[in-house]
N, C-alpha and C positions, 0 to 999 in steps of 0.2 A: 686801484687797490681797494678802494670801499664799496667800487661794484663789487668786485672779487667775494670780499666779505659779507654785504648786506645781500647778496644775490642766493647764496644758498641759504642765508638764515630766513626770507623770504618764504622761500620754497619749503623748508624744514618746517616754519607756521601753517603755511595752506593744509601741507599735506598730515600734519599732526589735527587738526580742526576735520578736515575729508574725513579722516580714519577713523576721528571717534566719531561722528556722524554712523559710519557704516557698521562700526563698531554696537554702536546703541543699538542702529534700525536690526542689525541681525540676531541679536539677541532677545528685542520686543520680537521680529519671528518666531524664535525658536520655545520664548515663553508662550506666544497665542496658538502653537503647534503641540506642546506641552499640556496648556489646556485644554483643547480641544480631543486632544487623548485623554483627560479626566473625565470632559462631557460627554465621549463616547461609552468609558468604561461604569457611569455612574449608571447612565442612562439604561445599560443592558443589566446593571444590579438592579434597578427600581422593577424595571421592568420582569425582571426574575421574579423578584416579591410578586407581583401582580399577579402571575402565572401560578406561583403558591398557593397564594391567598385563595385563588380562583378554584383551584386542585381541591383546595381546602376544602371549601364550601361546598363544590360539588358532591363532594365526598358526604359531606354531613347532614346535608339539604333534605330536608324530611322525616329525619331522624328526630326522635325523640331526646333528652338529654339522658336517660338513663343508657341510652343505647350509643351517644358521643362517649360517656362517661366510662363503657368498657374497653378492655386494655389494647383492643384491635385498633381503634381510634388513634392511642399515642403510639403503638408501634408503628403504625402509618405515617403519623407527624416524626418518630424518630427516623424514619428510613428517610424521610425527603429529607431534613435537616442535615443525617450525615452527608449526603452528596451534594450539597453545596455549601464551599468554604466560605461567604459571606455573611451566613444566616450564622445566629449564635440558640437560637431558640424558636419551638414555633409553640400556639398556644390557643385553646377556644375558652372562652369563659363566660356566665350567664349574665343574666340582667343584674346580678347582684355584683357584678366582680369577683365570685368565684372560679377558679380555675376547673375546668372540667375535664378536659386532656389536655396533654402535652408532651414535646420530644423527651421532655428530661423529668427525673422523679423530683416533687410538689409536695411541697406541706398544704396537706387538704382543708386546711383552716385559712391558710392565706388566701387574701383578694387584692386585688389593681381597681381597686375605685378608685383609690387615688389619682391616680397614672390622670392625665392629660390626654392621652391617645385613647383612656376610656369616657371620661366626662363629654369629650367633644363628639363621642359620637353617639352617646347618651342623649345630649340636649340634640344633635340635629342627625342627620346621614349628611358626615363628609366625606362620602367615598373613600379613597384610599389615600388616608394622612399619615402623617410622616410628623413622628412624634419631636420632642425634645430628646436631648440625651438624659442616660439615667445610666446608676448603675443596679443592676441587676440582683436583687435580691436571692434567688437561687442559683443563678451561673457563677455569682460571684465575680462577673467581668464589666467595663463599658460596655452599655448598649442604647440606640435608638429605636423606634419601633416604627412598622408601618400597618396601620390597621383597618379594618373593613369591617362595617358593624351587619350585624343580622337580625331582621323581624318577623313576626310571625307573621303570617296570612293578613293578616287584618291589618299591619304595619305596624306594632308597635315594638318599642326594641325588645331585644331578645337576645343580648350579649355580644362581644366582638368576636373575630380573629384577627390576633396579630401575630408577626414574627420580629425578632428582635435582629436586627445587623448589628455586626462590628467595627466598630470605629475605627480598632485597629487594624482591621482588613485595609479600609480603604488607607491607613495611614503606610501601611506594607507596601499597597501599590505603587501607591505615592511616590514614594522611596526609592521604588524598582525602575520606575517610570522618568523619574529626573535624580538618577545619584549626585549628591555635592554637597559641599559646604553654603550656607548663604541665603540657602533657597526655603520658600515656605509652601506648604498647600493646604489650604483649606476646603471644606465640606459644609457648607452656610444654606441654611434655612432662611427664608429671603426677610422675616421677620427680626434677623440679626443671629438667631441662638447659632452656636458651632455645634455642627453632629461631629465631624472628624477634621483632625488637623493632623500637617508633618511639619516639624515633630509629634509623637502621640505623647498625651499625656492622660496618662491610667487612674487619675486622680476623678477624672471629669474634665470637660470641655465651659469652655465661658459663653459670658454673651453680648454680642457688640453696643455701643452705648447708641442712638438715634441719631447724634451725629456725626456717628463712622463716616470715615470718607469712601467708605465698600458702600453701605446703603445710602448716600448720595448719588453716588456714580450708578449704582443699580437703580435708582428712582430718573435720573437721565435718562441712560439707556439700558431699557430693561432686558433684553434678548440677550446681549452679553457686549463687553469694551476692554478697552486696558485704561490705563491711568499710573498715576506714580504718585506713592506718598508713606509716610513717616507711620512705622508703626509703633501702640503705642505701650508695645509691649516688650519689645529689646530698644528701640530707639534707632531704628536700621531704615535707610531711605531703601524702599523698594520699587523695581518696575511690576507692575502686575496686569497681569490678561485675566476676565471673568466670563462666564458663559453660565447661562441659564441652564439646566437639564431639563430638557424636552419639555414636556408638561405639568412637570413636578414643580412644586415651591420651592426648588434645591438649587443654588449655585455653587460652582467650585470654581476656584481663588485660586493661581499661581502665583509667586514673585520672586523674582531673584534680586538678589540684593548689588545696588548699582556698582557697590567697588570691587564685586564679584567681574559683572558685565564690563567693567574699564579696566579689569587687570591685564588683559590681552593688549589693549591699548596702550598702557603704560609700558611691555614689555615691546612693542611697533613704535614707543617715541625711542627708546635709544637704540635701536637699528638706525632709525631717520635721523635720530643726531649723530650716528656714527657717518653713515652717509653724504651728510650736509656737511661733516669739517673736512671728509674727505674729499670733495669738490671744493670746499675753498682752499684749502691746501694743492690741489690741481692748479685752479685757477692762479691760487699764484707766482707759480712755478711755468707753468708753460702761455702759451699765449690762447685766445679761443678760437682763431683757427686749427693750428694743431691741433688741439684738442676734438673738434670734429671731426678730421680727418681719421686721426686715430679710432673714433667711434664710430663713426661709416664701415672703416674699412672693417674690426672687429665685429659687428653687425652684419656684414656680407660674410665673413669668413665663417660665421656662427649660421649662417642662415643654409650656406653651403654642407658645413656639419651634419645640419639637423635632415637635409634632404638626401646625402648620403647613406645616413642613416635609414631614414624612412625607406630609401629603393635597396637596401640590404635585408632588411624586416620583411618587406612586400615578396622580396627573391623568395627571404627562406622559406615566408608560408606556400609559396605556390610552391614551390620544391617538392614541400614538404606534404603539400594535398596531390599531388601528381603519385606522389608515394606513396600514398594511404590507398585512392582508386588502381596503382597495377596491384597494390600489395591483394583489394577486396578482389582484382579480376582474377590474380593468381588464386587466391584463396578458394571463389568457386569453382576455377578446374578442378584442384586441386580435391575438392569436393564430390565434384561428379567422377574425379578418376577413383579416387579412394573408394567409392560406393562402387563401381563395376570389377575394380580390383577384389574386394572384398565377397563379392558374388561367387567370382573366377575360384577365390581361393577356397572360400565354405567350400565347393563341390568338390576338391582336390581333398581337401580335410576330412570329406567325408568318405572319400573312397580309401582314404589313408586309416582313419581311426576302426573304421567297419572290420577294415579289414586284419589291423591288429589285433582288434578284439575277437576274432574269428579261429586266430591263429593262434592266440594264449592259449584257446581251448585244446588245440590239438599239438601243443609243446610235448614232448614227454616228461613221466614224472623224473623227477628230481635234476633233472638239466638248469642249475642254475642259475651260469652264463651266460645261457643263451633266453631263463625266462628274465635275466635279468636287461641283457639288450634290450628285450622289445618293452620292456618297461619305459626305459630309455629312450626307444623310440615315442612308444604312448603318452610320456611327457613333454615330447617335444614338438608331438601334436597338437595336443590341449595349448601348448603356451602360443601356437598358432592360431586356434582358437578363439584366443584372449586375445590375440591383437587385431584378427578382425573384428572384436565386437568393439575395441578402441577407435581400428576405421569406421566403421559402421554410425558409432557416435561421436567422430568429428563430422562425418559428411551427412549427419540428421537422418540417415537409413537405420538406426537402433529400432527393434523391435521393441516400442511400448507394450506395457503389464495393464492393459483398464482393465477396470475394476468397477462395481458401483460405491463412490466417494460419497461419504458426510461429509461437507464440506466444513459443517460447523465445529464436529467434533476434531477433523484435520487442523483446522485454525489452533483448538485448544491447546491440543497435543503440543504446536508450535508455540507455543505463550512461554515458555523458560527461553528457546533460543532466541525467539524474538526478541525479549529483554534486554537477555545478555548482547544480542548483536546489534540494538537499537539506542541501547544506553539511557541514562537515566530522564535525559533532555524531552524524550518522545512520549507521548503518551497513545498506547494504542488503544484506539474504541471500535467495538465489534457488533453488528449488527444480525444477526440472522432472521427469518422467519419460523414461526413453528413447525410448519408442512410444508419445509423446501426440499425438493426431489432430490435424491442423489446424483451425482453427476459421476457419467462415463468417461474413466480418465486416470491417466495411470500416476498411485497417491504421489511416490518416491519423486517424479519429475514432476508433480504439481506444486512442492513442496520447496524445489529448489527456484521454483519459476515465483513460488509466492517470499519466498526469501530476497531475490532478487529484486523485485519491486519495494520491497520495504527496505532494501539497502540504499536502491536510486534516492526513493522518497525521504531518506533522514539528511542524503547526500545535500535534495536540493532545501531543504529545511535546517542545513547546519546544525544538526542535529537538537533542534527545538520546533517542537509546534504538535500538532497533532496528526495522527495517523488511522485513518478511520477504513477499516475491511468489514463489506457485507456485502448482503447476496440475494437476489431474488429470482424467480422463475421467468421467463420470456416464452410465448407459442409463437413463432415464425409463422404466417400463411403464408399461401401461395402468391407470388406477386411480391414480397418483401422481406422475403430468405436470402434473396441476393445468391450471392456463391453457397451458402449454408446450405440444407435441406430443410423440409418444412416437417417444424414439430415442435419439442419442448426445450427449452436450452436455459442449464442454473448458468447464471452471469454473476462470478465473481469479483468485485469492484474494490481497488486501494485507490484512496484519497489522498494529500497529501496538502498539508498548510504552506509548501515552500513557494520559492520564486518561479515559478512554472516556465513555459517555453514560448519562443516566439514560433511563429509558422513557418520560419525556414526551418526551424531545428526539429519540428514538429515533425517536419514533411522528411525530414533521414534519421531521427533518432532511433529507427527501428534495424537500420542500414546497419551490419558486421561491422564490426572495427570503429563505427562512430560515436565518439562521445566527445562532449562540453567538456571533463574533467582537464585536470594538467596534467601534465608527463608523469609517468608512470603508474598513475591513481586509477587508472580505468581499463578494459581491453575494449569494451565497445563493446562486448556477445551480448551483455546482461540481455535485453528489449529482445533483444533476433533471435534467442534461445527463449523467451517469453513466446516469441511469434510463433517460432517454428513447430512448438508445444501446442499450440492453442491451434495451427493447420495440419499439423499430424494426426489429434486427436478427432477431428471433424468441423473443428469452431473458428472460433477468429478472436483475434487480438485489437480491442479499440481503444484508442487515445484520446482524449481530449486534456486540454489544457492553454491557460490565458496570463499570458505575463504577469509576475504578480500576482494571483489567484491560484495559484499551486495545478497538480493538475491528478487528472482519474484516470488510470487504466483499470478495461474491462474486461475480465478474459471470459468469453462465449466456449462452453464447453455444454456439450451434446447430454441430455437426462436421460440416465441409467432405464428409464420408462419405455422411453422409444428407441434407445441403441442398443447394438446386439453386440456383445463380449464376445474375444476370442478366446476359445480356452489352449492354452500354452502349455506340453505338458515337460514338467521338470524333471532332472535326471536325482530324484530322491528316493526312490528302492532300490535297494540291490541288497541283496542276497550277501550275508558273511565273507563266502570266499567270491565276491564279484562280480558270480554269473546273475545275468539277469534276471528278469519277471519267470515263472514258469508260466507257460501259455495255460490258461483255462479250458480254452476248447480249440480243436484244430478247425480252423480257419480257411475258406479261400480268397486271397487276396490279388487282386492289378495292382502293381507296379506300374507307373507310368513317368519317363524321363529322359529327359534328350541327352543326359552324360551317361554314356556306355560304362564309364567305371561307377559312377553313383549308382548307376540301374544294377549292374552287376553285386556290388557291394548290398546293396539292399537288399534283395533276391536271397543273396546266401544269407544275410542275418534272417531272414522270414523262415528261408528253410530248415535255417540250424534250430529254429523254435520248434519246428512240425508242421507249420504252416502248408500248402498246397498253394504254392504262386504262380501267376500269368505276368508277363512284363511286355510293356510297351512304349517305344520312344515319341512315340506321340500323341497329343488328344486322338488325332485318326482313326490311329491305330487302336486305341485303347477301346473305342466305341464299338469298332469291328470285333475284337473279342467280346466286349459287355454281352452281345447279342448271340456268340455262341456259347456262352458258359452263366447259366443263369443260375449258378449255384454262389458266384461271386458274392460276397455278403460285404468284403472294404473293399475302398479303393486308395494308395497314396499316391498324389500327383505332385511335381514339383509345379513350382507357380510358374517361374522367366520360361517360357518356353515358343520357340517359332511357332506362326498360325493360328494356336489356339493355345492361353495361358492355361492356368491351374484352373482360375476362378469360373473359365466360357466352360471347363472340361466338366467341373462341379453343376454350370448349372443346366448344364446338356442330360449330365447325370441325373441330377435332382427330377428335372420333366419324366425322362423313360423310367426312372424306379426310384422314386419318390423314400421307400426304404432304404435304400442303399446308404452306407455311410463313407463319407466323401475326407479326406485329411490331404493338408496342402503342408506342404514340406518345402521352406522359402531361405535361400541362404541370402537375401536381401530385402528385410523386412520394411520399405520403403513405400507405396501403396498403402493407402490408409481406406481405400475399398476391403481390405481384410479386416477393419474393424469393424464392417455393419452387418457384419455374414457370421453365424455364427461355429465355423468350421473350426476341428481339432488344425491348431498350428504347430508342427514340428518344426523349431529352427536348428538349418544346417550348423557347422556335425552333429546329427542327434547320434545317441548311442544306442546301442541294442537294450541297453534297459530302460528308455526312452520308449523305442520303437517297441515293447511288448508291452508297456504299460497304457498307450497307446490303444497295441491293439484287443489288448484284455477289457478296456472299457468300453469296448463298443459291444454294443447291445445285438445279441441274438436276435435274427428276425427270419421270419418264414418270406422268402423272397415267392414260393412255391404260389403262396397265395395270391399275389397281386397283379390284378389284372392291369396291365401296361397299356391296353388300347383304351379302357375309359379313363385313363389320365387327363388331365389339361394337358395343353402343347407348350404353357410357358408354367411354372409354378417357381415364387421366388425361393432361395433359401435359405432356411433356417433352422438349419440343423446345431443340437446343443444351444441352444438362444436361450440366454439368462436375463432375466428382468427383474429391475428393482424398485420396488415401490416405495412414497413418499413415507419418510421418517420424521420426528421431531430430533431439532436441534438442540 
């Protein structure tokens, strides 16, 4: 019975004494990880300062005082001041202690002779010191200073720059950095004085007496320690971590207060005393063999559970990944069937709409029921139309719009949506250069690809950190284009502060259907409709990214300099009642097409303009006529075509009559070869007022004149080829 009893009370000691052990050591952790995010964040404020101060003086270096003293001088010092929230003021002032410029308006009479961070570098050059606290006679706030003095040639002084910090800043961070009750942080000059403390107080900051137990422990060990001891200014035992900052005079001080750090432990003794009487209450009740028993066997049965578990988990994810690869294999059929279906149908569509529009014409007047059927039909065309260019842009065959893109101005234009779709957490920073090239690439799908990345990026940043888009030019040579072409490529780059990727996820994050998110948060296109943009357009899509270190994607898109536009032409004229373009000039045109209803349909819409047409089902064929009809001035080819496509027909064309104007007519805009060429593109069903606007733009040429046998044998082409040259952003 007294073992029964003294046996858990036993145990309820050890493990009450273990806990607060573990209990202290994790908390002196979490205070020396505390600090050491103080020493980091102070270390990159001083060093701010430094970078100012330097700014500064660059700036002023040579300058006469008359010429510091006009007002370019302080709106210079106000512009750097307002973009950094640590700085409360920046300031230059002469050998006398007058102020000469500064961020903020000065009574011209006032001097800082007095000031400390002026006399000391009066009597010597101390580099870059780091004043007392003071409060600020024209900010009207706490501030510390840190200041860099100036001499003339010969070295005699010649007045400081300083800028003054906020106390409260660092007491903000402070704050943000370890929320709670208990806790204190200080900002100590190693001479004792307090620049900043949490709590802040707006009155001023104190100064420690010589024998603090802070400047003991700092005269020990100078680099940085913890220790624990009684302050003496609430009466609060604290544990505290110290750390020197970098090179600076400057320690910062955490401590939490100890019955802060043993509240967790006092709330772990009465679990353990609940625990401990519930074992001697066992004990005295059953025997301690039973008692084993019963805990073996609960222990096996518990251990059985947990492995159950775990081969039910393990089932459902491979289940569940088996699922996702038939869903991506279904998916790319499904892909490549919709883009050849979508082909099939454009041609069907076109021999269908040509020919309704053909036959409006010749309705009689006032019939109308029957002008109202083929209305009826006419829309039921178009809405066929419409859903191959839905297939089209599920299976990535949609015909892109490039264009030459600003990319900087594109970004701007996006600054409201990004906002609103980034939230208030993110801060976007944007970088452009003056004279970066426009880039070839169609804006609408640039825009959703650039959206896309900045939705990932806030994703993997929980929506805090920073978001950084810029862009520079890249020339590919030969030898290190890789798949690209060798030339100019603007490289659009999103950065992003989050937890970035390991190398497996790296290595498929760009893979359909795959993402990190949780159910239902994701579909997985985002990356693969980044990709398939950035390989349609000519470029490529690059990744990099490191655990931990967030990550960049770069999208490689081709410059408007060296890439040739397709011009696309839109079904936006038409005439009052309907009918199309009136031809300009009668025309002889090739027709060339392997669908006997599209050849035919196209034909009559040429002749119902006035046109004089030739038609032919194949490149072949088409060449065989070129040669006996040299009055031919266009040609329209379709592109999918057995033997010889649209693009071999054009550039067959291009060699024998160099005049000739060549138009590809593509009911599956998938070939991203049609972007470097700069040929009229009709995409299937074009209408008749399409096809005459078409052929009203092509330019009159005297075919009559051109000698065909001093041609070259190959001539690349570039016909209509638009170029764009570099802009500012």
């Amino acid at each position: 019975m007294a073992a029964s009893l003294l046996g858990p009370a036993g145990l309820f000691t050890a493990a009450a004494l273990h806990n607060r052990g573990d209990v202290l050591q994790d908390g002196a952790e979490r205070i020396a990880r505390t600090a050491n995010v103080m020493d980091e964040h102070a270390r990159k404020v001083f060093e701010t300062g430094e970078l100012v101060l330097g700014r500064v003086d660059d700036r002023i270096r040579g300058t006469t005082w008359s010429e510091i003293a006009a007002s370019e001088t302080s709106a210079f010092l106000a512009e750097l001041e307002a973009s950094l929230e640590q700085v409360v003021s920046i300031w230059v002032t002469d050998a006398q202690g007058v102020v000469r410029a500064g961020s903020q308006p000065w009574d011209a009479a006032m001097t800082i002779a007095h000031r400390d961070f002026f006399q000391v570098q009066r009597e010597r050059n101390a580099g870059n010191y780091v004043s007392v606290a003071f409060w600020g006679r024209v900010t009207g706030v706490a501030s510390f200073a840190i200041s860099r003095r100036r001499s003339t040639p010969d070295g005699q002084f010649d007045g400081i720059i300083h800028l003054a910090l906020s106390p409260e800043y660092f007491a903000n961070t402070y704050a943000g950095a370890a929320p709670g009750n208990g806790q204190a942080a200080v900002l100590l000059r190693s001479d004792g004085e307090i620049l900043a403390r949490k709590p802040f107080y707006a009155e001023g900051q104190a100064r420690l007496s010589s024998d603090s137990p802070f400047l003991r422990q700092m005269a020990v060990t100078p680099a940085g320690g913890s220790f624990s001891g009684l302050s003496r200014r609430d009466g609060i035992e604290r544990a505290y971590a110290f750390r020197k900052v970098g090179r600076y005079p400057v320690y910062v001080i955490f401590g939490v207060d100890k019955a802060v750090l043993l509240s967790r432990w006092r709330g772990n003794l009465i679990l353990y005393g609940a625990v401990a009487c519930m074992a001697a209450v066992l004990l005295l009740r059953i025997s301690l063999l039973a008692l084993r028993g019963v805990q073996a066997e609960r222990t096996t049965t518990q251990r059985l559970r947990e492995a159950l578990t775990d081969l039910q988990r393990e089932t459902a994810q491979r289940e569940a990944a088996e699922a996702r690869v038939r869903q991506a294999q279904k998916m790319e059929a499904v892909g490549q069937l919709t883009g050849g279906i979508a082909h099939d149908f454009n041609n069907l569509l076109m021999a269908v709409l040509g020919s309704l529009q053909l036959l409006r014409k010749r309705l009689p007047a006032g019939d109308e029921k029957a002008a109202r059927l083929l209305e009826n039909a006419v829309q039921g065309a178009q809405r066929g139309a419409s859903l191959t260019q839905r297939l089209l842009a599920f299976s990535r065959g949609q015909a892109l719009r490039p264009r030459a893109v600003n990319l900087a101005e594109l970004v701007c234009g996006m600054a409201d949506l990004l906002r609103s779709s980034l939230g208030a957490g993110v801060r976007v920073l944007t970088r452009f250069p003056s004279a970066l090239p426009r880039a070839l690439v169609d804006a609408n799908q640039l825009e959703l690809a650039l959206l896309n990345l900045a939705m990932n990026a806030r994703d993997a940043m929980q929506g805090q950190g920073d978001l950084s888009i810029r862009a520079r030019d890249e020339y590919l040579h030969e030898g290190e284009a890789g798949e690209l072409d060798v030339g100019t490529y603007v490289v659009l780059s999103v950065t992003d502060t989050g937890e970035g990727m390991d190398e497996r996820t790296l290595a498929r994050c760009v893979e359909p259907f795959f993402t990190t998110r949780g159910v239902g948060k994701g579909t997985g296109l985002g990356l693969s409709m980044v990709h398939g943009l950035a390989e349609q357009s000519g470029g490529r899509l690059v990744l990099r990214s490191q655990k931990g270190r967030g990550t960049t994607a770069e999208l490689w898109l081709p410059g408007a300099k060296f890439g040739l536009q397709v011009t696309q032409i839109e079904d936006s004229s038409t005439a009052a009642n309907g009918s199309p373009l009136a031809s300009r000039n009668r025309r002889a045109v090739l027709v060339v097409d392997d669908d006997p209803l599209v050849l035919s349909t196209t034909v009559s819409m040429l002749e119902d303009m006035g046109h004089r047409v030739l038609e032919a089902q194949s490149g072949q064929r088409a060449l065989e006529l070129l040669h006996s009809n040299e009055d031919v001035e266009v040609v329209l080819t379709d592109q999918v075509m057995p033997t010889m496509t649209g693009m071999d027909l054009a550039a067959e064309l291009r060699r024998l009559r160099p005049t000739l104007h060549v138009m590809i007519g593509a009911g599956y805009a998938e070939h991203s070869e049609l972007l470097r060429f700069g040929l009229t593109l009709l995409c299937k069903p074009y209408s008749q007022t399409q096809l005459a606007a078409a052929i009203n733009a092509c330019p009159i040429s005297d075919s009559s004149n051109v000698d065909t046998t001093s041609q070259p044998k190959s001539i690349d082409v570039q016909l209509r080829t638009s170029y764009a040259g570099n802009s500012s952003s």
